[in-house]
C-alpha positions as CSV (number, residue, x, y, z in Angstrom):
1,X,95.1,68.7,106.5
2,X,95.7,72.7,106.5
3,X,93.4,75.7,106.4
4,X,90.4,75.5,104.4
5,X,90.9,78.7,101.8
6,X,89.1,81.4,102.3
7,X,87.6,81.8,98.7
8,X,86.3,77.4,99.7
9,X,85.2,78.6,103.0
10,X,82.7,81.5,101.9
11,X,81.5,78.8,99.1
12,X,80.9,76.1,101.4
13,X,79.4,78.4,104.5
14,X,76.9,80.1,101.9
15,X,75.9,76.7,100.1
16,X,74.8,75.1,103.4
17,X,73.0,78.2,104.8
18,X,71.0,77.4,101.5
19,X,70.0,74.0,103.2
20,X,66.7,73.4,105.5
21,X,68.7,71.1,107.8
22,X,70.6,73.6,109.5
23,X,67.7,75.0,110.7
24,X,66.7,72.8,113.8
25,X,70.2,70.3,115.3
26,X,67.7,67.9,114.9
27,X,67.4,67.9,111.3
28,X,71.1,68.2,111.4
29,X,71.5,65.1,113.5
30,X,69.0,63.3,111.4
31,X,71.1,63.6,108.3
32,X,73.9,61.8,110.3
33,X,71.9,58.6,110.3
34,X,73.3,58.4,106.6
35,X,75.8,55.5,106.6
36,X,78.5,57.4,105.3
37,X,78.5,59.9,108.0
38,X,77.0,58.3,111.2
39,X,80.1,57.5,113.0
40,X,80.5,61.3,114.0
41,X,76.5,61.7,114.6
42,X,77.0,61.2,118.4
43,X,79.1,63.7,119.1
44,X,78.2,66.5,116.8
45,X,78.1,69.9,118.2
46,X,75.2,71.8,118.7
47,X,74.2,75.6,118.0
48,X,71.2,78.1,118.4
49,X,71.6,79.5,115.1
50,X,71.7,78.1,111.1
51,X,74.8,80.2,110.6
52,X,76.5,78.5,114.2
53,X,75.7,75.2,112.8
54,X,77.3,75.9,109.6
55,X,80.6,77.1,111.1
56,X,80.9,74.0,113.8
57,X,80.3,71.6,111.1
58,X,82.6,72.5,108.9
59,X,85.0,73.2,111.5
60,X,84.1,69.7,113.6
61,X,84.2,67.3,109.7
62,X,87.4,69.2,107.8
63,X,89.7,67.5,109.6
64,X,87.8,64.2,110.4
65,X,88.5,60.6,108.1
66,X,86.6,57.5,108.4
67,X,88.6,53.7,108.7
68,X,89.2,54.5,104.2
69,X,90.9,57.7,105.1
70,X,87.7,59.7,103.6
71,X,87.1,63.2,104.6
72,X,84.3,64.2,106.8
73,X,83.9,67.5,105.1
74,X,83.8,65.7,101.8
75,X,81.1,62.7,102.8
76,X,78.7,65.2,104.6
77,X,78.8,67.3,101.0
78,X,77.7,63.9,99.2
79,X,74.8,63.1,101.8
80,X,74.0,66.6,101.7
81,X,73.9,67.0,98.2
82,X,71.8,63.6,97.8
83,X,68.4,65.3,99.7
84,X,68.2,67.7,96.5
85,X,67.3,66.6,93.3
86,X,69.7,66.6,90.0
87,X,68.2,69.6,88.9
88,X,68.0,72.3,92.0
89,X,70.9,74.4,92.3
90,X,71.7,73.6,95.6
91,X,72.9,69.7,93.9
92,X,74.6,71.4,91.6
93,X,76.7,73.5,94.4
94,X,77.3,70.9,96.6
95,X,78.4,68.5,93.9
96,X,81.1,71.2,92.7
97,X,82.3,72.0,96.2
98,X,82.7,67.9,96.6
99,X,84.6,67.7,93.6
100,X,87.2,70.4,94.9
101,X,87.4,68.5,98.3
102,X,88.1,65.1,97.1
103,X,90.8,66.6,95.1
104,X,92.5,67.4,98.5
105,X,91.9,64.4,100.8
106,X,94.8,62.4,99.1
107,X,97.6,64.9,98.4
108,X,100.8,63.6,100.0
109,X,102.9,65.6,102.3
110,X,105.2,68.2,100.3
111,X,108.6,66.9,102.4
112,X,107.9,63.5,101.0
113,X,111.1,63.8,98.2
114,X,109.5,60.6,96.5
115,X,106.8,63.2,95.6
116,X,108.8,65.2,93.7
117,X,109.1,65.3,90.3
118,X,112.4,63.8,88.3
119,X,112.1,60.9,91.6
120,X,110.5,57.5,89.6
121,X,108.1,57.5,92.8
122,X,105.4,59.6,92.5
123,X,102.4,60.2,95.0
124,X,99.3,57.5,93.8
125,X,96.6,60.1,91.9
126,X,94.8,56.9,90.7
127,X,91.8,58.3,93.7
128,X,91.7,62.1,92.8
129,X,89.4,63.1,90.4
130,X,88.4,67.1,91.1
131,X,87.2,69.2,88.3
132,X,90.3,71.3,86.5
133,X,88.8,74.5,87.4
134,X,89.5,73.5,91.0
135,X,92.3,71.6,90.6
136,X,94.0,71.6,93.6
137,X,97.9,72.5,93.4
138,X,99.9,69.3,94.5
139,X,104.3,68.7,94.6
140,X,104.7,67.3,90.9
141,X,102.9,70.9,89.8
142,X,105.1,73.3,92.3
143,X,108.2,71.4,91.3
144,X,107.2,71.6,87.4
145,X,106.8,75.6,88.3
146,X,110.0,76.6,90.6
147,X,112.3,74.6,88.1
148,X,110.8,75.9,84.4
149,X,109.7,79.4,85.9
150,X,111.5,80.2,88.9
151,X,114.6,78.3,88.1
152,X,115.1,76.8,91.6
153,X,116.3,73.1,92.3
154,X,113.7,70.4,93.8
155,X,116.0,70.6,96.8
156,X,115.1,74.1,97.1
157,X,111.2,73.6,96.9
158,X,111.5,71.0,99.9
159,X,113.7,73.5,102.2
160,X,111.2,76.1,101.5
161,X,108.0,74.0,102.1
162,X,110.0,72.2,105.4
163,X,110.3,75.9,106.6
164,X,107.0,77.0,105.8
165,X,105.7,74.4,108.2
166,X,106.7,75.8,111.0
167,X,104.5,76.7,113.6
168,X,104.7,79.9,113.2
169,X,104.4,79.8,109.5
170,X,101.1,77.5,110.0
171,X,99.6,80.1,112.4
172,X,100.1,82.8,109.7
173,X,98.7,80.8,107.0
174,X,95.7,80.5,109.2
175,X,95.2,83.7,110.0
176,X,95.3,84.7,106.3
177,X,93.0,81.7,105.2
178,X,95.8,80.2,103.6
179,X,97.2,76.7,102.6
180,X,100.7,76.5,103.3
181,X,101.1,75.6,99.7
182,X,100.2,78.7,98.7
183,X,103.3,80.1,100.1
184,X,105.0,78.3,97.1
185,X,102.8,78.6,94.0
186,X,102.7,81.5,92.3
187,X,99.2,81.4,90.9
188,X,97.3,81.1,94.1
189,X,94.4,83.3,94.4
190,X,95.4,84.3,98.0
191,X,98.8,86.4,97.9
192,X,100.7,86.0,101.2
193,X,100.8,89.5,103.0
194,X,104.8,89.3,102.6
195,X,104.1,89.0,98.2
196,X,101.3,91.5,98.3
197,X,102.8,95.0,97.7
198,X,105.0,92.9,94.8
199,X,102.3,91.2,93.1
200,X,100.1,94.0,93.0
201,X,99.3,95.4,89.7
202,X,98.2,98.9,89.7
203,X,95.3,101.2,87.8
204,X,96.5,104.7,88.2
205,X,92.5,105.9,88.2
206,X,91.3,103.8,90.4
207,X,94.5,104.3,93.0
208,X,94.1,108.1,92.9
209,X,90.8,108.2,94.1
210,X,91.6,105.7,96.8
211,X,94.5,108.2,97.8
212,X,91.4,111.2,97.7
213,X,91.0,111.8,102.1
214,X,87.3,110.9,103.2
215,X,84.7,108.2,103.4
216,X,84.7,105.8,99.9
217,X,83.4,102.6,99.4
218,X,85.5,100.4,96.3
219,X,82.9,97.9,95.0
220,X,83.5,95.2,92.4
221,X,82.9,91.6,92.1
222,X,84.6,88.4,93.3
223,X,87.9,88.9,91.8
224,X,88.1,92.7,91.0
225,X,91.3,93.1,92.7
226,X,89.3,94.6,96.2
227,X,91.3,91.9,98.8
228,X,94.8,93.1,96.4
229,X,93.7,97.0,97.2
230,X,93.2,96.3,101.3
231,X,95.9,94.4,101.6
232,X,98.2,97.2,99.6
233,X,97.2,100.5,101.8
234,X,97.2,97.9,104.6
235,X,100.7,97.6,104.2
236,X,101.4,101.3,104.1
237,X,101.2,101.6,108.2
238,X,102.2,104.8,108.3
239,X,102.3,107.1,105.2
240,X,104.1,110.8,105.6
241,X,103.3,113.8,103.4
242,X,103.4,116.8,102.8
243,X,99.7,117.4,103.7
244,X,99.1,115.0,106.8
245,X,100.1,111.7,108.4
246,X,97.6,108.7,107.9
247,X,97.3,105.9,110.5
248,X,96.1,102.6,108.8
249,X,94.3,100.2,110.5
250,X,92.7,97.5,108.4
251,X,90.1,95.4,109.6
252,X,88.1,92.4,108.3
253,X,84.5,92.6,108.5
254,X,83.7,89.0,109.9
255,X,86.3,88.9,112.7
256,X,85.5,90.1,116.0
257,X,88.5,89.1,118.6
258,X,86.6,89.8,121.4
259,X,84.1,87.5,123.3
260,X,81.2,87.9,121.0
261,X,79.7,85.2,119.6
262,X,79.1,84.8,115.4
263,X,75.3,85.3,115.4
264,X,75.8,89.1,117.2
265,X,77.5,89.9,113.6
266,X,75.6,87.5,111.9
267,X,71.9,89.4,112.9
268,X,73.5,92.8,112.3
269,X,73.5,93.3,116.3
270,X,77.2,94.5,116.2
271,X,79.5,95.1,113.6
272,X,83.8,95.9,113.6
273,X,82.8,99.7,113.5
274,X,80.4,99.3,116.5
275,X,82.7,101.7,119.0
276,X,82.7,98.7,121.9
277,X,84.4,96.9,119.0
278,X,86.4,99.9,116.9
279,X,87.9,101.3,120.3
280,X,89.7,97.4,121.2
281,X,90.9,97.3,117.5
282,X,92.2,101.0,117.3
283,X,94.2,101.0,120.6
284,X,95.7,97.7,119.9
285,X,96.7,98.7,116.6
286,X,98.1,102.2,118.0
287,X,100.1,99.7,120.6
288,X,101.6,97.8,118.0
289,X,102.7,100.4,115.6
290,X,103.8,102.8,118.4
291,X,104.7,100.8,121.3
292,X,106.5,97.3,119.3
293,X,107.7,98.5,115.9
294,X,111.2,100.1,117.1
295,X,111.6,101.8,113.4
296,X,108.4,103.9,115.1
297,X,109.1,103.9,118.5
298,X,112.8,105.1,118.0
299,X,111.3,108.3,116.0
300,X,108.6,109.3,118.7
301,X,108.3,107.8,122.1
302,X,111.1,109.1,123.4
303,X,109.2,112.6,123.5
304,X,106.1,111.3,123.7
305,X,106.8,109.7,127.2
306,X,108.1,113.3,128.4
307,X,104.1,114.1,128.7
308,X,102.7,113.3,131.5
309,X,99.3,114.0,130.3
310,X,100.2,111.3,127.6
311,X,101.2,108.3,130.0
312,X,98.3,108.9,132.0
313,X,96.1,108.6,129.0
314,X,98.1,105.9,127.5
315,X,97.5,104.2,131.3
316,X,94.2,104.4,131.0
317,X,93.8,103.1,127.9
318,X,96.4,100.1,128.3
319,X,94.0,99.6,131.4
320,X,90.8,99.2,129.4
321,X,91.3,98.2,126.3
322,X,94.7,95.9,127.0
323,X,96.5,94.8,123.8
324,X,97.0,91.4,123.4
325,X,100.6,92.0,122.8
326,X,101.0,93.8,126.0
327,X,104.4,91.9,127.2
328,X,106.0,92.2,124.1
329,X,107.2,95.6,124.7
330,X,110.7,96.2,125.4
331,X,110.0,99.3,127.2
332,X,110.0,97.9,130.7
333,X,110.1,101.0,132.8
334,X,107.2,102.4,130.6
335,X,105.3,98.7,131.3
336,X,105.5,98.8,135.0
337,X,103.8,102.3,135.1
338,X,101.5,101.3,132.9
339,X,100.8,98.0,134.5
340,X,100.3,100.2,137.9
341,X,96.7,100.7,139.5
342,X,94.7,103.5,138.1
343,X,94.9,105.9,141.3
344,X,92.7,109.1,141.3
345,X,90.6,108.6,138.3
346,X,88.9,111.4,138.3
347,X,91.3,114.0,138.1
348,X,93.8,111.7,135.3
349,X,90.9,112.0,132.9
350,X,87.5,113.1,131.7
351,X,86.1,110.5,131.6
352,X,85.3,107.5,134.0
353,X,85.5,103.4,133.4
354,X,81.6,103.2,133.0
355,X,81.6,105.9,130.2
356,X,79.6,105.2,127.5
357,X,81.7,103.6,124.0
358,X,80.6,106.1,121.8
359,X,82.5,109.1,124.2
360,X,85.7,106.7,124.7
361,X,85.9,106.5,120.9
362,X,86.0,110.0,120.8
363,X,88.8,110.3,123.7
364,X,91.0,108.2,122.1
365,X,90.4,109.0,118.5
366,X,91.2,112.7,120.2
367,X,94.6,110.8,122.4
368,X,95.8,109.4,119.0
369,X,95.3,113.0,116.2
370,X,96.0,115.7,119.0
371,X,99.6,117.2,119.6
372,X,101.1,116.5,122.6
373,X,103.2,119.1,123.9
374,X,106.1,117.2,125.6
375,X,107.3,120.7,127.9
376,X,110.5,122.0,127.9
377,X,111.7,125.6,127.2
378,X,110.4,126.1,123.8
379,X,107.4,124.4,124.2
380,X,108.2,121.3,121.8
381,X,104.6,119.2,120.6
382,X,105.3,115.9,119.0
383,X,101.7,114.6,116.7
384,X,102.9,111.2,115.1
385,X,99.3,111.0,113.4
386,X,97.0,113.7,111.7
387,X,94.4,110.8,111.4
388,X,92.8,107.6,111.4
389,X,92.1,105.7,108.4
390,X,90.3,102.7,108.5
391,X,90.1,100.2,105.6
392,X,87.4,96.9,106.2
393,X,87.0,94.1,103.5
394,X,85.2,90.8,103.8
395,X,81.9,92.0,102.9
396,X,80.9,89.2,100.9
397,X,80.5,87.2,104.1
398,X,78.3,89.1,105.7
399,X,74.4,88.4,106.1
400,X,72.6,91.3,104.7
401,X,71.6,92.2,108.5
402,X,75.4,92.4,109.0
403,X,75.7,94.1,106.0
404,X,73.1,96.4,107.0
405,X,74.4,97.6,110.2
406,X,78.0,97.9,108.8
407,X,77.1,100.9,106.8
408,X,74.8,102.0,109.7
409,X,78.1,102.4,111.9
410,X,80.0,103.5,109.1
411,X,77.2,106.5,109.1
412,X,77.6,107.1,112.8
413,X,81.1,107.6,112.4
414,X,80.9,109.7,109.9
415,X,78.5,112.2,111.3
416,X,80.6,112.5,114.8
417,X,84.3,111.8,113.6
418,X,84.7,112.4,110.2
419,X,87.1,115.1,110.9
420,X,90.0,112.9,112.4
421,X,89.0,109.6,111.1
422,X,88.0,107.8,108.0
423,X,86.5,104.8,106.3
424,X,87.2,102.9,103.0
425,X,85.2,99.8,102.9
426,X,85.7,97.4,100.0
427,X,82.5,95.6,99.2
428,X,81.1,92.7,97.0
429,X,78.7,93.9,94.1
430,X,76.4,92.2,95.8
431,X,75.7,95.0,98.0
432,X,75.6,97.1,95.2
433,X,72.0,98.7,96.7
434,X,73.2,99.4,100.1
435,X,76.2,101.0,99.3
436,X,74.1,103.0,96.8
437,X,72.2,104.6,100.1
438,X,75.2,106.0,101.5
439,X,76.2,108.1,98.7
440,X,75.4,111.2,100.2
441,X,78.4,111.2,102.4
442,X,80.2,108.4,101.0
443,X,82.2,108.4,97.4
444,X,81.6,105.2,95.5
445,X,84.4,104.1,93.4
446,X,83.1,100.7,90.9
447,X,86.1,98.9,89.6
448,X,86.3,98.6,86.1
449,X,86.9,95.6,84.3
450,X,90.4,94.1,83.5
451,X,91.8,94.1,80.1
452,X,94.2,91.7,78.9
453,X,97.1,93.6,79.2
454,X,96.7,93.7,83.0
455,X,95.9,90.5,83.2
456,X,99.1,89.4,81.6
457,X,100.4,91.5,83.8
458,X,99.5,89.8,86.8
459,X,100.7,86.5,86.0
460,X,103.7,88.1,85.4
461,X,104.0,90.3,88.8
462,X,103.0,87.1,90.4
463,X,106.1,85.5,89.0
464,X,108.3,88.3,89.8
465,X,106.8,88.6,93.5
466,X,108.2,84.3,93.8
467,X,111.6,85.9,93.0
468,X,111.4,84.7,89.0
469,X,115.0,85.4,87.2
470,X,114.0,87.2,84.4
471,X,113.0,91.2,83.6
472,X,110.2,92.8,82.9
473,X,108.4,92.2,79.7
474,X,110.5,89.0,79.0
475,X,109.0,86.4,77.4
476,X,108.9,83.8,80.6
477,X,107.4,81.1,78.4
478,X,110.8,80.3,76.7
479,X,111.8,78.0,79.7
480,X,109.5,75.7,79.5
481,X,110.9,72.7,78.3
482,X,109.9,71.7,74.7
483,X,109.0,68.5,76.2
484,X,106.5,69.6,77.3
485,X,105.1,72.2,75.2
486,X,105.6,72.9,71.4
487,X,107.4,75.7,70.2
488,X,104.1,77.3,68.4
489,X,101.9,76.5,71.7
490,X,104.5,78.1,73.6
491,X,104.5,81.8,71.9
492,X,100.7,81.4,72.2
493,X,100.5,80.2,75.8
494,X,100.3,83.3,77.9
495,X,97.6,85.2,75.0
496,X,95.4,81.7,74.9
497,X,95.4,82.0,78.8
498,X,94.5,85.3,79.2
499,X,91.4,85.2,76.3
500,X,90.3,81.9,78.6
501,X,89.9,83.9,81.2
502,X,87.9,86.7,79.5
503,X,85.6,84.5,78.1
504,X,85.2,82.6,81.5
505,X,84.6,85.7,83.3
506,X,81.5,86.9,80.2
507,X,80.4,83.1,80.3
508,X,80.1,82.2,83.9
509,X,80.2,85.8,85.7
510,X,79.9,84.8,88.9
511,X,83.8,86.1,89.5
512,X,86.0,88.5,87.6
513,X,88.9,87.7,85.4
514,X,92.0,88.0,87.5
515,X,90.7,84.9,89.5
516,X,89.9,82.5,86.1
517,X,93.7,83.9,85.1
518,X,95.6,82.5,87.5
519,X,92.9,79.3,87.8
520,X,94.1,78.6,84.1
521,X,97.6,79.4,84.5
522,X,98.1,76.6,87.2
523,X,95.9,74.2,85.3
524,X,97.8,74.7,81.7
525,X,100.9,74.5,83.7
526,X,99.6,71.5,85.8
527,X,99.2,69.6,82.1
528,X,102.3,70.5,81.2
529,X,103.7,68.9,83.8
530,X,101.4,65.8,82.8
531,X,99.8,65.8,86.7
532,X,96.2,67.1,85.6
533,X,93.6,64.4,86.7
534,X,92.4,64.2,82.8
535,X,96.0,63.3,81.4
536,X,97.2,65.3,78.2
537,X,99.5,63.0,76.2
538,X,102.9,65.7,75.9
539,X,104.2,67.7,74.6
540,X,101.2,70.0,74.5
541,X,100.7,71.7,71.1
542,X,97.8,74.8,70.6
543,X,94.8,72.6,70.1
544,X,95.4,70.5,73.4
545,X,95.9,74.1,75.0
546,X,92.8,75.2,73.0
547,X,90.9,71.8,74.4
548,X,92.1,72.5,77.9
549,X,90.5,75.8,78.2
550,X,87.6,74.5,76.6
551,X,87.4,72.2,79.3
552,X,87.7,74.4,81.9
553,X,85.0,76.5,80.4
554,X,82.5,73.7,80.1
555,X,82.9,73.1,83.7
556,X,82.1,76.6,84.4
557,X,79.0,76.3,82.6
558,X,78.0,72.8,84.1
């Protein structure tokens, strides 16, 4: 079983930090003397905080199947779910995370050709019964989509998904919170980083004032298009104008690589902006842009080495705050001297080991935005960067505490580096009253709703980002086969979509209409290729289309 997604994960973590039985391990383990989920009572793991024993349970049951191959994850949610009665919303919660999960235990393995469709042996679905609104994307559905919509062969499907699970590949899709199907569908709600600059759809107001310099905060609800924002300045490492030269560094808000444990974040005790933190994150990040990338390295750090005021710095820093990519370098005259003992401390620098964060910050905020003047004759400086920019999303997993000191060290930096360094955090609406308190050094910038014009436009730059053969503005309906959808339902298909997700977002509101979009897409697409758990007799004409959304509207609602 892969990754669990990251929009599941945040679900799941803040449904069971709802629940009293996380908060002692022995209400916990008392729960495992249900029958369905006492075989793994024994050697459950402990924590010292509710939000510990969230994480280790999820992380100890997802992978975990008793002697019927049931999931862990998914039992636990049904014994869990049965301490509340029918009518708290904690039942309600539980019940609709359990139907997502069940829909996952039993998908087969996407190399298995018999799974594919056009083979007469199909995976057995007889078990899966998930809700349509989180119908899980399975082979007969991604094979339906790369042949009608992406025009590629079955056989090309299976090389793709046999290369995607790589190791490599799997590590990525971790580290993005990814299933490694998602690298094929189209309508996932998390883009790969590789798709993201393609399948971004942009709002010229809303990108301008992103572009303004200084300290902004973009806030919107689940689904506003925050994550697709990040993830598009994040790609745009190194941006040269006219004006200045930017160095991005994007950060998520939960994810602290150093040895801290999660309740430090969790209670607001430390945060990524915290300068113990920001310093380990900003030098790495300056090591991998200017060190590794050779497109980089090639343009400055053959004059930057010339300083020797600049390798002693860059020693120091390697030294202190060593990147986890240190041997990658191909530089291996510049790695020995870096990997030599510090020698005469005092005079290399102004500062000393035991030097407090907040004064290292400023050293090598000051290391990374200053000219260096690399000698010679005429006195030559080389300043690859003019200044920091730092972009943090992942708010919406945050405690308030966390939350709370966040903004805190968002307000320290301000007040002692705004000049070279600055901060664009992209926040839930749920934080709608903290972010209101920093306005008076901080711009606020709400996303606006989405219309349905940019919402058929995202299915359609989600298409184009998979490589789809066809131009912009074509109608990329026409392909489907007309046995599987009428001719009338067909020329309606992409408008009916779009006004599901609109009323979704107005009916349910609890995220914004780019995520019920795509939800709908893969479900209308699902039935079309007659794999939905409710089956839809084909071809699909506008009322079964009409019935479908209806359906996943009900559910919504439920």
């Amino acid at each position: 079983m892969t990754g669990i997604p990251r929009e599941i994960f945040i679900q799941t973590r803040q449904a069971f930090l709802a629940c009293d039985v996380f908060n002692s391990n022995n209400d916990l383990r008392a729960l495992f003397r249900d029958a369905r989920i006492s075989d793994w009572r024994d050697s459950l793991p402990e924590a010292e905080t509710p939000f510990s024993r969230v994480l280790r349970v999820v992380d100890y049951l997802w992978d975990k199947k008793n002697i019927r191959g049931e999931n862990g994850l998914y039992l636990f949610l049904q014994a869990l779910k049965d301490l509340y009665r029918s009518t708290d919303s904690r039942y309600g919660e539980l019940e609709r995370l359990g139907a997502w999960l069940q829909g996952r235990q039993d998908l087969s393995e996407f190399t298995d050709v018999s799974a594919m469709p056009g083979v007469s042996v199909v995976a057995d679905r007889s078990t899966v019964q998930p809700r349509i609104r989180y119908w899980p994307a399975d082979s007969q559905y991604l094979g339906f989509v790369w042949e009608y919509l992406l025009h590629k062969s079955h056989e090309d499907l299976i090389d793709f998904l046999s290369a995607a699970k790589t190791p490599a590949n799997e590590m990525e899709c971790r580290e993005q919170s990814l299933d490694i199907r998602d690298l094929a569908d189209p309508f996932t709600l998390e883009v790969p980083v590789d798709k993201a600059e393609e399948a971004y759809v942009p709002r010229d107001e809303v990108d301008d004032q992103i572009e303004q310099p200084g300290f902004c905060t973009v806030i919107g609800p689940a689904g506003s298009g925050k994550t697709a924002l990040f993830r598009r300045q994040c790609s745009r490492r190194l941006k040269d104008t006219s004006e200045r030269r930017v160095f991005t560094i994007g950060l998520d808000a939960t994810q602290v690589m150093l040895p801290v444990s999660d309740e430090y974040i969790f209670d607001g005790k430390i945060s990524v902006l915290s300068p113990e933190i920001l310093i380990w994150y900003i030098f790495n990040a300056y090591w991998d842009t200017l060190i590794l990338d050779h497109q980089v390295s090639t343009r400055y750090l053959s004059e930057l080495r010339q300083s020797e005021h600049w390798r002693i710095k860059l020693r120091w820093f390697y030294n202190h705050c060593r990147p986890q990519r240190y041997q990658n370098s191909e530089d291996k005259m510049l790695l020995a001297y870096l990997q030599n003992p510090l020698q005469n401390q005092r005079r290399d620098l102004s500062f000393y080991p035991d030097v407090a964060p907040q004064n290292v910050l400023t050293e090598l905020i000051d290391f990374i935005t200053t000219p260096v003047n690399t000698g010679g004759r005429f006195g030559k400086s080389v300043q690859p960067y003019q200044k920091i920019r730092l972009l943090i999303d992942g708010s919406e997993q945050l405690s308030r505490p966390a939350m709370e000191r966040l903004l805190q060290d968002m307000g320290v930096i301000y007040k002692h580096h705004s000049t070279k360094l600055e901060c664009i955090l992209f926040a839930d609406s749920i934080w709608q009253d903290l972010v209101d308190s920093t306005k008076n050094y901080c711009r606020v910038i709400e996303l606006p709703q989405w219309d349905e014009a940019a919402l058929q436009s995202i299915l359609e730059k989600r298409l184009n980002a998979w490589k789809a053969p066809f131009i912009e503005g074509e109608d990329w309906t026409k392909h489907i086969p007309k046995s599987s959808l009428t001719l009338a339902a067909k020329s309606q298909l992409i408008n009916l979509t779009v006004k599901g997700a609109l009323q979704a977002e107005k009916k349910a509101g609890e995220v914004a209409a780019p995520i019920h979009v795509l939800r709908l897409a893969r479900v209308l697409f699902a039935a079309c290729a007659g794999c939905l758990p409710q089956p839809f007799s084909l071809p699909l004409n506008k009322n079964k289309i009409r019935e479908i959304i209806s359906l996943y509207l009900e559910e919504g609602a439920a």
